[in-house]
DRENBAFI-659306 format. One record per residue (C-alpha): x, z, y; residue in three letters. Coordinates in steps of 0.02 Angstrom, whole numbers, plus 32768, in hexadecimal, padded with zeros to 4 digits. Example, Ala and Ser with C-alpha at 12.3 -4.5 7.8 and 13.67 -1.06 7.14 Angstrom:
// residues 2
826781867F1FALA 82AC81657FCBSER 
END
This chain:
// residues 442
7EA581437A8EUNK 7EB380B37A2CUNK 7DF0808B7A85UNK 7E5880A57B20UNK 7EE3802E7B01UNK 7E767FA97ABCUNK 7E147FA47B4CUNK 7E917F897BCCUNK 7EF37F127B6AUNK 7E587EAB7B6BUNK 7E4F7EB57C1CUNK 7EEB7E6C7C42UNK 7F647E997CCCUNK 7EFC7E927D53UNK 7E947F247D21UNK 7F3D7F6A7CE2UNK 7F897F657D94UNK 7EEE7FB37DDFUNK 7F0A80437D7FUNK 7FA780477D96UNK 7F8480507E51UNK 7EF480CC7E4BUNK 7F6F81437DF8UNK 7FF681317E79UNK 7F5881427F02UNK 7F3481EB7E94UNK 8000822B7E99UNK 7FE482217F53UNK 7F28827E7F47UNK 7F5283107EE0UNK 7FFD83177F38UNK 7FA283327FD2UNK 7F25839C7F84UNK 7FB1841B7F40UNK 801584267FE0UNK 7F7D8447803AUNK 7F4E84DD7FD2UNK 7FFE85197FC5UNK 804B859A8021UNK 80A0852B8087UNK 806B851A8152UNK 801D8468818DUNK 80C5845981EEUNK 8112845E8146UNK 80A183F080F2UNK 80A783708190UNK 816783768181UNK 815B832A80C9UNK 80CC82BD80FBUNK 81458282818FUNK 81F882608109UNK 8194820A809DUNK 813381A08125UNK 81D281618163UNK 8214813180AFUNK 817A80C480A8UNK 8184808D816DUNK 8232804A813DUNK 82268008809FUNK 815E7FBF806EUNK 81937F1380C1UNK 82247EDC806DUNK 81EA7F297FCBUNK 813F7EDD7FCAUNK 819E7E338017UNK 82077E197F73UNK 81987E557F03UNK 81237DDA7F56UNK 818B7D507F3FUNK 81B47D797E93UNK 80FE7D687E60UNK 80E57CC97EA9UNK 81837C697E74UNK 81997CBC7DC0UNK 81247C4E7D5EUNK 815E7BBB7DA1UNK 821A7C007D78UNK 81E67C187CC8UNK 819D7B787C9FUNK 824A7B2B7CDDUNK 82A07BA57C5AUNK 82F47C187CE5UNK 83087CBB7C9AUNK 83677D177D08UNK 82E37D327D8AUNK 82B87DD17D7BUNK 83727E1A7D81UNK 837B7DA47E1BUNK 82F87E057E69UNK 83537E9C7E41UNK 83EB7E787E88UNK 83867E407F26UNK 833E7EE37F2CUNK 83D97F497F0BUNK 84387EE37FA3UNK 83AD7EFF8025UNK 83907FB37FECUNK 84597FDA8014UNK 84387F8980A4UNK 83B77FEC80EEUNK 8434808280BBUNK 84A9803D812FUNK 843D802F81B9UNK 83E080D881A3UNK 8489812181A9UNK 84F380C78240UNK 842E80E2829AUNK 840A8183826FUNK 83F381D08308UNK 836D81568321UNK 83038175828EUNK 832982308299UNK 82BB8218833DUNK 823C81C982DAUNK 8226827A8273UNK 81E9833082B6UNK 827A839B82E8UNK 826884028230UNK 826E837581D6UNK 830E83298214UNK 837783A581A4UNK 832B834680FFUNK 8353829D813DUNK 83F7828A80CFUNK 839882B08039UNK 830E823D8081UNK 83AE81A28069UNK 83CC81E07FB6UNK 830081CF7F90UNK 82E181297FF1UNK 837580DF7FA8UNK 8360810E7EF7UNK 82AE80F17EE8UNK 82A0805E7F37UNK 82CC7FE77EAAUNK 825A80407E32UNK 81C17FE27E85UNK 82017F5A7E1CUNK 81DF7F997D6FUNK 81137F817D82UNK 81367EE37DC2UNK 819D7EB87D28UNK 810A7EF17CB2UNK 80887E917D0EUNK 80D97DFD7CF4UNK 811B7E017C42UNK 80577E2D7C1BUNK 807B7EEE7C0AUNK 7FCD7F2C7C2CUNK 7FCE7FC67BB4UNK 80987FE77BD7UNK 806C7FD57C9DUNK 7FD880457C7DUNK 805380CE7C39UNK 80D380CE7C94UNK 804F80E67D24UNK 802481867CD9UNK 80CC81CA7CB9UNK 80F081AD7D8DUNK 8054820C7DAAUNK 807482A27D51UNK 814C82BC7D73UNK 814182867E17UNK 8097830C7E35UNK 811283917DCBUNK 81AB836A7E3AUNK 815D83897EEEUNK 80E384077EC2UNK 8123847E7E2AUNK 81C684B67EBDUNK 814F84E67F24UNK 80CB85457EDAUNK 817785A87E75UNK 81AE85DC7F22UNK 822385637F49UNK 825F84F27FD5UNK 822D8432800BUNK 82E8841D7FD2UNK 82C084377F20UNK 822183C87F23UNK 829383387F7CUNK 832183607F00UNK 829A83457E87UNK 826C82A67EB6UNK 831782707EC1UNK 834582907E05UNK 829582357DDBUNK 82BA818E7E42UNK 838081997DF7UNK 832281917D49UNK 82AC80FF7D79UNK 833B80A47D8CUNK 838F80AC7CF8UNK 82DB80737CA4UNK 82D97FEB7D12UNK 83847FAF7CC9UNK 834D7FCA7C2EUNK 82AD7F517C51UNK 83337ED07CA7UNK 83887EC67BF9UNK 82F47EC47B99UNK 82897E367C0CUNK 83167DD37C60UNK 83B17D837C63UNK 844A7DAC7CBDUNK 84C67D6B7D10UNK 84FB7D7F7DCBUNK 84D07CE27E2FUNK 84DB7CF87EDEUNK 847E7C397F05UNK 83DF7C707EC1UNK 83DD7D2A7EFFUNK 83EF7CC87FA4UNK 83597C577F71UNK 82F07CF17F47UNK 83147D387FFAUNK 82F57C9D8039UNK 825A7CA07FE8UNK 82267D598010UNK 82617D4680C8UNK 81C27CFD8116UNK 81437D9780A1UNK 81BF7E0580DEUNK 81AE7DEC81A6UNK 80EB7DCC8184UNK 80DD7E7F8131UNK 813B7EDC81B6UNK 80D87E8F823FUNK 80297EA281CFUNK 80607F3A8166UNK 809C7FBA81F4UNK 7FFB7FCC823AUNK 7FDC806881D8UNK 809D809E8225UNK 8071807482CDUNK 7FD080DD82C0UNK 80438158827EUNK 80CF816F82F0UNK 804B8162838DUNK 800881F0834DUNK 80A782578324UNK 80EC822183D5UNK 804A824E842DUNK 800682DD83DCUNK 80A28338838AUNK 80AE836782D2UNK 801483DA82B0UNK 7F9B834182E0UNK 800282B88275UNK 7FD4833A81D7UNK 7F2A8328820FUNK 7F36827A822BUNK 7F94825F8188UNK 7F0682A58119UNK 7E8182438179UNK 7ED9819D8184UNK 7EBF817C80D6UNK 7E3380E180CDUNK 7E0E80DC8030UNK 7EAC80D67FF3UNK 7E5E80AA7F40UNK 7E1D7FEC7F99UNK 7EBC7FD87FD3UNK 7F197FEA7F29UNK 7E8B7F847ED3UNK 7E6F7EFD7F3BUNK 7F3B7EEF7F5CUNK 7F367EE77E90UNK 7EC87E657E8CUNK 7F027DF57F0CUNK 7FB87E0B7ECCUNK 7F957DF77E07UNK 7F2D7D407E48UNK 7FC07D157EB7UNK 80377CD37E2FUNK 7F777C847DC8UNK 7F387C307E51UNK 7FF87BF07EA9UNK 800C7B357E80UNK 7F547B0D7E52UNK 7EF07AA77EBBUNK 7E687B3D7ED4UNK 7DED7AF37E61UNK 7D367B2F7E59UNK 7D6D7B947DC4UNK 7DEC7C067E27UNK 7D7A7C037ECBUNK 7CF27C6A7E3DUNK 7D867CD87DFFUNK 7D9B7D1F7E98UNK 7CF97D1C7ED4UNK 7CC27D867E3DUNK 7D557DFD7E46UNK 7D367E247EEEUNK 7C6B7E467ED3UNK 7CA97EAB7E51UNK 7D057F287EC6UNK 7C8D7F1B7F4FUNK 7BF67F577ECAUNK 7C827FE27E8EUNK 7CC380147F4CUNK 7C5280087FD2UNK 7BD580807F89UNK 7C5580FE7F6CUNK 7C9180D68028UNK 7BE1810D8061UNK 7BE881977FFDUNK 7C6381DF8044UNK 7C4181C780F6UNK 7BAB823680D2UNK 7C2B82B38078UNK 7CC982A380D2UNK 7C88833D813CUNK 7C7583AC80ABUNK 7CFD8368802DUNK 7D92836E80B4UNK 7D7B844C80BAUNK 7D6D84587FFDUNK 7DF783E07FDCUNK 7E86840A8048UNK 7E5B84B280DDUNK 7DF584C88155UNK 7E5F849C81D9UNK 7E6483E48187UNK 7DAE83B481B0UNK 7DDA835D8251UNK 7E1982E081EBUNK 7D7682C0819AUNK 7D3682398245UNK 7DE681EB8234UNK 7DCB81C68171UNK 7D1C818581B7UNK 7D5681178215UNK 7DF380D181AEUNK 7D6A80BB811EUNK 7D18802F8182UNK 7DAF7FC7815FUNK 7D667F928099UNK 7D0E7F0A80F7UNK 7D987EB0812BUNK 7DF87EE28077UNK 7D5B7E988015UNK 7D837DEA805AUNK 7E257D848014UNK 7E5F7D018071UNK 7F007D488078UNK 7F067D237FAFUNK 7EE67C657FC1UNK 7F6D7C4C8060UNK 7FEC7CB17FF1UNK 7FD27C307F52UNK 7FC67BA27FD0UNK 807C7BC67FFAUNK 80487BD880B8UNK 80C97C7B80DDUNK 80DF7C3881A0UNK 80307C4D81A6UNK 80097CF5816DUNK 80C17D1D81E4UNK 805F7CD68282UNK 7FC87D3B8263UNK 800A7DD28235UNK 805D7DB882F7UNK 7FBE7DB18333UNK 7F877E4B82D8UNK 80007EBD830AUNK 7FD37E8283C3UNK 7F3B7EBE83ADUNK 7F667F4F8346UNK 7FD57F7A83CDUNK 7F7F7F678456UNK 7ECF7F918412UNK 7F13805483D4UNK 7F62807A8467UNK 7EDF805F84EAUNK 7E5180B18475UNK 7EB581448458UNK 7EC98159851CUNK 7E088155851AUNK 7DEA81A9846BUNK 7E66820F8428UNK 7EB0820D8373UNK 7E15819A832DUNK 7E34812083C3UNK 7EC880EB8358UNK 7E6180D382B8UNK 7E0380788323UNK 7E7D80048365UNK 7EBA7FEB82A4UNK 7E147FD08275UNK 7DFC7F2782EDUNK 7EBF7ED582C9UNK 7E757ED28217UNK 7DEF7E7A8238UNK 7E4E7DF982BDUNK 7EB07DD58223UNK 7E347DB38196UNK 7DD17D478229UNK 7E7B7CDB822EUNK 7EA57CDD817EUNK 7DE47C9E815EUNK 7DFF7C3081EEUNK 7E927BCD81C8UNK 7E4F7BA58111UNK 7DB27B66814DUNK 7E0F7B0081DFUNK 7EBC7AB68190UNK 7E8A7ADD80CDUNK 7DC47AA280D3UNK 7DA07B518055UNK 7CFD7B9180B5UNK 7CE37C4380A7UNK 7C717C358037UNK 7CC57BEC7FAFUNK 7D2C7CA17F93UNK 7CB37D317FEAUNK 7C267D4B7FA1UNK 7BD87D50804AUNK 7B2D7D958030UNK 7B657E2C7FC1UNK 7C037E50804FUNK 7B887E3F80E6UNK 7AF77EC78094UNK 7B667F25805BUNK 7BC97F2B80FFUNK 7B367F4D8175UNK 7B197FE180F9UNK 7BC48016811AUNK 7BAC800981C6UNK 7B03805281E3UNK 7B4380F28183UNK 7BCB810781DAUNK 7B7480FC829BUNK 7ADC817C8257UNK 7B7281FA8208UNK 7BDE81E382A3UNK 7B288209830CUNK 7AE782AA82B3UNK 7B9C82EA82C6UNK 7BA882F28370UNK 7B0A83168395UNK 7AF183B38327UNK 
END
C-alpha cells in the first residue's frame, strides 16, 4: 500500500485523474455487467440505461463548461491571491443546477417524451438524482487542483464501490429500480456534504455575486461549445430510441461504448495540461509534453483497441447475454474513434483562450453529426449512426488541427507524434475492415 501510494504521488495529478476516470469508466462497466446478468428483462435494464442517459444528456455541458473554466482561470486567480474561487465555482454550479430543476419541471412533459413509456414513472426521482449529484463533480476537480493525487485517487475508489453497491445490491435482493434510484439519491445527498466540507477546507467564502457572474461569463462560451460537440453521443442516442424503440437502445447502449477508457484518459490529460499550458507561449518544452503524453496512450490504447475488435464477438456473450452480441459491430465501429481522440489540438485552442473557436467548430460538427447519422442509418441501420458519429469527429479534429496551423502557425507536427498515430492508425483500420469482412461473410 504504502508502494501504492508512493507511486502515484510521484506521478502527479495527471496520472491521478486518469485513475480516477478509469474507475468511474469501471462503475459504469461492472454496472452494466451486473444488470445484464440480473434477473431483470433488457426492457428493464434499457429503462435505467435511458434515466440515467438523460441525467447526463442534460447536464455533461454545463458541468464540464464550469469545471472547464475553473481549470483554466484558477492558477491565474491564485497567483493574484483570490481565494474564494473555488466556492465561486460552487455557487455557480449550485445556481445553474436549480435551474435546470426548474426547467425539467415547468417542461416535463417534454422530457417525459424523451424517456420509454416505463420509465416515465421514475422521472421525479430522476430530479432528486440529477439535482443532487450534480455538484459533486466538483470535488475531483477540487483535488486535482490543490495537488490531491493520492486523496483524488481514493475518493475514486470509494465512488466505485457505493455507487456499484447502491444500483446493484437492490436488485440482485429482489427489489425494485426504486430502491437502486433511492440509493443513489442518499449517496449524491452525502457527496454533497463532503464537498462542503472540501469548500471550507480549500477555499474562502463569501457570497459575491460580481465574480459568480465573471465565472459564468467565463464558462458561457465551453458551455455552448460542449453541447454542440458533446451531444453527439445523445443525438446517436435518442435517434436510436426514437427509431428503433427501447429493446434496440439497450442494445445500442452496451455497444456504443468506444472505448470509454480513451475517452476518460485522453479527457484527463488534455484537462490536467489545460490550466499548465494556459498563458504560456507554447514553447518547445510544452509542444514535447504533450507530444510524449499522447505517444504514451497511443502505445497503451490502440493495441488494446485491436484487440478487441478481434474479441468483441466473443467477449460481448460472456460479458453481458446472448442477446447483447449485436452490439459487438456497433462497439466496432465506435472504437475507430481513438484516432481522432489520440490527436490534441483541442488542448492547445483551450490554453490559447480561443473558446469562439472551439464554439464555431463544434457548429460544424454537429452539422455533420447530424446530418451524417441520419442518412447512414436510412441506408445502414443502428451502425449507420456510429457511422455518422464516427466522421463529425474527425471534421472536428481536421478544424481544430486546421485553425492552429492557419491563425496559430503550431503545425501538426509539433504536438502528434505523426508517424506513431498514422501506423498505428492504418493498423486500426486494416483490423477493423478484415473483422468486419470475415463476419459477414461466414
Amino acid at each position: 500500500m504504502k508502494k501504492l501510494k508512493a507511486f502515484i504521488e510521484n506521478a502527479g495529478t495527471v496520472r491521478a485523474l486518469q485513475t480516477f476516470q478509469v474507475l468511474r469508466f469501471l462503475t459504469v462497466l461492472f454496472t452494466g455487467m451486473l444488470l445484464s446478468k440480473s434477473s431483470l428483462s433488457i426492457r428493464d435494464i434499457g429503462c435505467y440505461e435511458s434515466l440515467i442517459f438523460l441525467s447526463g444528456a442534460v447536464s455533461f455541458f454545463w458541468v464540464s463548461g464550469l469545471m472547464n473554466s475553473l481549470l483554466s482561470s484558477f492558477g491565474a486567480a491564485r497567483e493574484k491571491g483570490k481565494t474564494s474561487l473555488l466556492f465561486h465555482a460552487a455557487c455557480s454550479l449550485y445556481t445553474v443546477n436549480f435551474l435546470l430543476l426548474l426547467v425539467l419541471l415547468l417542461f416535463g412533459d417534454f422530457f417525459k417524451g424523451l424517456l420509454p413509456t416505463e420509465a416515465v414513472e421514475y422521472y421525479p426521482l430522476l430530479l432528486m438524482y440529477i439535482f443532487l449529484n450534480n455538484p459533486s463533480y466538483l470535488i475531483e476537480h477540487i483535488f486535482l487542483l490543490q495537488d490531491k493525487a493520492m486523496h483524488l485517487v481514493r475518493y475514486g475508489v470509494i465512488n466505485l464501490l457505493v455507487s456499484l453497491v447502491a444500483v446493484i445490491l437492490p436488485v440482485y435482493l429482489g427489489f425494485s429500480l426504486y430502491i437502486s434510484f433511492y440509493a443513489l439519491i442518499a449517496f449524491a445527498f452525502l457527496k454533497n456534504i463532503f464537498l462542503l466540507y472540501l469548500l471550507r477546507s480549500y477555499s474562502g467564502s463569501g457570497i459575491d455575486l460580481k465574480a459568480i457572474a465573471e465565472q459564468l461569463l467565463l464558462a458561457a462560451p465551453l458551455i455552448f461549445s460542449l453541447l454542440i460537440s458533446g451531444s453527439a453521443e445523445y443525438i446517436d442516442g435518442f435517434l436510436v430510441s426514437t427509431h428503433f424503440g427501447s429493446d434496440a437502445f439497450a442494445v445500442f447502449r452496451y455497444g456504443a461504448k468506444e472505448l470509454p477508457i480513451a475517452v476518460l484518459l485522453s479527457g484527463a490529460l488534455s484537462n490536467a495540461l489545460v490550466p499548465k499550458l494556459a498563458g504560456t507561449a507554447f514553447e518547445a518544452e510544452h509542444m514535447q509534453h504533450l507530444r510524449k503524453e499522447s505517444l504514451r496512450l497511443m502505445h497503451l490504447l490502440f493495441p488494446l483497441t485491436i484487440v478487441l475488435i478481434l474479441g468483441s464477438t466473443y467477449i460481448y456473450p460472456i460479458l453481458f447475454r446472448e442477446e447483447f452480441i449485436s452490439s459487438a459491430p456497433i462497439f466496432n465501429t465506435y472504437l475507430l474513434l481513438l484516432i481522432s481522440r489520440m490527436v490534441f489540438p483541442q488542448t492547445l485552442v483551450m490554453a490559447g483562450g480561443k473558446t469562439g473557436v472551439i464554439f464555431k467548430i463544434a457548429l460544424v460538427e454537429i452539422l455533420v453529426n447530424v446530418v451524417s447519422s441520419y442518412f447512414l442509418m436510412l441506408q445502414f441501420g443502428i451502425i449507420g449512426v456510429a457511422l455518422g458519429t464516427l466522421i463529425a469527429f474527425f471534421t472536428e479534429k481536421l478544424c481544430l488541427a486546421a485553425y492552429l496551423y492557419f491563425r496559430m502557425n503550431i503545425p501538426a507536427y509539433e504536438y502528434i507524434p505523426i508517424r506513431p498515430w498514422l501506423l498505428y492508425s492504418a493498423a486500426l483500420l486494416s483490423v477493423y475492415f478484415v473483422n468486419y469482412f470475415l463476419l459477414h461473410h461466414q
